[in-house]
N, C-alpha and C positions, 0 to 999 in steps of 0.2 A: 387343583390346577385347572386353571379354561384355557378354551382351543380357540384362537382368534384368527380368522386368514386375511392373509395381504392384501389388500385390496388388488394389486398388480398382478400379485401371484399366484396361482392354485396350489397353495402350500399353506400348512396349517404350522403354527409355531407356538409352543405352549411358552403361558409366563403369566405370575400373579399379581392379580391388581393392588393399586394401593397408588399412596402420594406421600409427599413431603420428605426432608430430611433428613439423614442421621443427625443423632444427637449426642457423637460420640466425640470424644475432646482427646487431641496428645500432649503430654507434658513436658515431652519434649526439647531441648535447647535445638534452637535453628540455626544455621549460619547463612549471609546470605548470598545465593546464588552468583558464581562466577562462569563455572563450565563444570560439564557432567565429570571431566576428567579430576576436575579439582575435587570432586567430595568422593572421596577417598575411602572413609568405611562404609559397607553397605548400612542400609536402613538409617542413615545421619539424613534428617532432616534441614531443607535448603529451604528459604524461602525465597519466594520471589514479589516484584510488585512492579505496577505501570505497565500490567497487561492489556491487548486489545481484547476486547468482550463483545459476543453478542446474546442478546435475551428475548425470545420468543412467546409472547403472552398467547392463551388459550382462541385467543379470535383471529390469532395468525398475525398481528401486528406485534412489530420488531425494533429495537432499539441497539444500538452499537455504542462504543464508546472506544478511542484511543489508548487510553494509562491510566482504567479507573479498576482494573483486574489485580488480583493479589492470589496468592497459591503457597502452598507447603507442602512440599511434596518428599515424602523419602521412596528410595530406588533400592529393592533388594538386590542381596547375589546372584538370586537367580534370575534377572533383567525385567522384574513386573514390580511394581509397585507397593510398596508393603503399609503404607498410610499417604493418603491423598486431601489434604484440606483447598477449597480454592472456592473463589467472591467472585460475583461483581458486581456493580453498586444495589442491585435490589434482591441480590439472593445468593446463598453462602450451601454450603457440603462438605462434609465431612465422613471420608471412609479409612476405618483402620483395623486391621487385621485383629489387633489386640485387643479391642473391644469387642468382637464377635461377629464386625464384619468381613464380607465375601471380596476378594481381589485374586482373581484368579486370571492366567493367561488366556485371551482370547482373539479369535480373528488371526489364526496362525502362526498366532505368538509375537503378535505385530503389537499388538495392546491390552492393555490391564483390564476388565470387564468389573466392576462395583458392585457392589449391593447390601447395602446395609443390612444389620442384623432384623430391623421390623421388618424388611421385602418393604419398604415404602417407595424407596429411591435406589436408581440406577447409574450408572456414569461408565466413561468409556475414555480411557487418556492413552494416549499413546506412548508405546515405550522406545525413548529415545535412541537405547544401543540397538535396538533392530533396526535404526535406519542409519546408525553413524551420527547421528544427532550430537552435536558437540556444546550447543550453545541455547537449546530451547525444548521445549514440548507443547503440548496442545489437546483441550480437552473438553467434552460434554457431559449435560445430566440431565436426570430432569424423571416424573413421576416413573415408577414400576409399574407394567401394566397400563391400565387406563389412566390415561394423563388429565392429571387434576389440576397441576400448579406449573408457572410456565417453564420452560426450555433453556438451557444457558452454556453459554460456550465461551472458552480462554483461548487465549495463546501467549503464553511467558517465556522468560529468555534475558538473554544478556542483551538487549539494545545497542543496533551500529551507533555511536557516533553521529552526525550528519557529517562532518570531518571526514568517516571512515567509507560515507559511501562514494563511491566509483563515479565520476561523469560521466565516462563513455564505456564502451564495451557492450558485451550481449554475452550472458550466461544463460544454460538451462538448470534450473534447480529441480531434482528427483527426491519423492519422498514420499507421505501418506495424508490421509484424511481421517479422524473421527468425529461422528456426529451422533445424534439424537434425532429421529423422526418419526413425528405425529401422524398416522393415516387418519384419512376423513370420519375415522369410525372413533378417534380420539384416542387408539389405541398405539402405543409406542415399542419403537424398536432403538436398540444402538447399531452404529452401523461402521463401515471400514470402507477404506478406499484408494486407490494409489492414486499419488498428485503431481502435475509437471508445472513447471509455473517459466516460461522463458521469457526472461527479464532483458532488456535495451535500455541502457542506461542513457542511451545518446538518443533515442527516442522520449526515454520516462514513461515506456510502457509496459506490462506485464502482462503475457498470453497466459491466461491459466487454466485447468481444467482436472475434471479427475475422471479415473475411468477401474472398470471392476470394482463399481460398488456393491457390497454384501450387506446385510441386514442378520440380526438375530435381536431375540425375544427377550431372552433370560441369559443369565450368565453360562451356561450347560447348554441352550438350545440350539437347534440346528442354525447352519449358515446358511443363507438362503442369499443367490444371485438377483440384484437389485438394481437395473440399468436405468430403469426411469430416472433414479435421482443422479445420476453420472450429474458434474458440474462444466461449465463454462463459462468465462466470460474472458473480459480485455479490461484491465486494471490499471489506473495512474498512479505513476511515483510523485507526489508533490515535491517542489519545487524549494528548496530550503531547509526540508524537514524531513526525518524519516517517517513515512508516510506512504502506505501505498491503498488504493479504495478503487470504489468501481461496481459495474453491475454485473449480477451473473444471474443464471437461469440452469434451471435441471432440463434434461431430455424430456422430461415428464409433462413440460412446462411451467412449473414451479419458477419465482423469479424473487430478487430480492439482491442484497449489497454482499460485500465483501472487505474488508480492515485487514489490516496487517501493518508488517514492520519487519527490517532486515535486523537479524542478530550476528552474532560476531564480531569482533573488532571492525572487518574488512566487508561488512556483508558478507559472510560466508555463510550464511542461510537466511531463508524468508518462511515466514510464518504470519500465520491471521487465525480471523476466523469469517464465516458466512452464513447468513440468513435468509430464507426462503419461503415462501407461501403460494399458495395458487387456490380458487375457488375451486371447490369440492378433489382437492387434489392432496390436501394436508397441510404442515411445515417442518422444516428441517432447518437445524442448527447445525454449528460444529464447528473445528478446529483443523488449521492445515500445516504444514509443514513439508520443506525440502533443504537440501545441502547442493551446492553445484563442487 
């Protein structure tokens, strides 16, 4: 095991190197995604597809994508994830308890923490009943350890409608963030975060932001309090379409875009994901989510 310190931090965080994928497969029959309430035995496999994605290459340059995201996700009884399959267009993961790999609770039980049975690959999704999640989740991956292969981030769901979103009004949507982040040293953590996102329909604007972000190493490693990457930005709802984009920036200075899309019949939650980089600063991925 090596000791690698935060660049931010004076805290040491143990976790072992390594890259690439699991190679573990479920045979599984899927149904596909409605609402968390609708899949009814635990460990049933849902799939989902026409997620927003972002993917993070090794030089810190970044690529999004609206509906090119796909996922398989089954949800144990005991509210973490018991196999996680999930794309998007240039790179795929797969973690399953049954095959040998690691999915155990972390970041206070807010989300699944990965890690395949080689230690190559890590990932970090969020679990939906710790936030009331009724209609989406949202998730990262990307090397264990030193980071060889790039970064990648979902968010899936039941998609509003355009019908179904709201013209006017002003919600605050409360919920979480997980990500993936690379320090300058090319060393990686997953990380947690709480998210507010207060939406004006009658503007078509979204204030969003996250705050108490934590970082850990390994799936077992310590939490370690992480403010530089807190997020912000001011995001638009496109105009016909469910669609919300925009730029955001970390504390850190880190900067980069932000995708998403309202779930629920009604908009009754919002979800994306965001990408970030900054000169000798790292990048950071990941996955957001709230309910109003």
């Amino acid at each position: 095991m090596k000791k690698v310190a935060l660049v931010f931090l004076p805290i040491l965080i143990s976790a072992c190197a390594g890259g690439g994928n699991s190679s573990s497969t479920s045979s599984a029959s899927t149904n596909a995604f409605t609402s968390w309430s609708a899949t009814i035995a635990a460990n049933a496999p849902v799939s989902f597809t026409s997620g927003s994605t972002s993917t993070m290459a090794l030089d810190g340059t970044f690529a999004q994508t609206d509906a090119d995201g796909s996922a398989t996700l089954a949800l144990g009884g005991n509210g973490i994830f018991s196999s996680i399959s999930a794309s998007t267009p240039t790179n795929s993961v797969v973690f399953n308890a049954a095959n040998g790999d690691s999915l155990q609770s972390g970041f206070f039980q807010t989300s699944t923490i990965a890690l395949n049975k080689s230690e190559t690959t890590i990932g970090v999704f969020t679990n939906p009943t710790y936030y009331g999640f009724e209609y989406q989740t949202y998730g990262a991956w990307g090397s264990y350890g030193n980071a060889t292969t790039s970064a990648n981030a979902i968010s899936v769901g039941s998609a509003t409608p355009v019908t179904g979103i709201p013209a006017t009004g002003s919600y605050v949507f409360n919920g979480g963030a997980s990500g993936y982040y690379t320090d300058p040293t090319k060393f990686s953590y997953v990380t947690n975060a709480n998210m507010t996102a207060t939406v004006s329909f009658d503007a078509r604007t979204v204030s969003f932001s996250t705050t108490g972000t934590n970082v850990s190493g390994s799936p077992s490693g310590s939490v370690i309090a992480a403010p530089d990457l807190n997020l912000a930005g001011t995001l638009s709802i496109a105009a016909g379409a469910n669609k919300i984009s925009g730029v955001v920036t970390t504390v850190g200075g880190m900067t980069g875009n932000a995708n998403g899309k309202f779930y629920g019949p009604a908009a009754n939650e919002v979800g994306g994901t965001y990408a970030v980089s900054g000169s000798n600063l790292g990048s950071f991925v990941g996955g957001f989510g709230g309910k109003r």
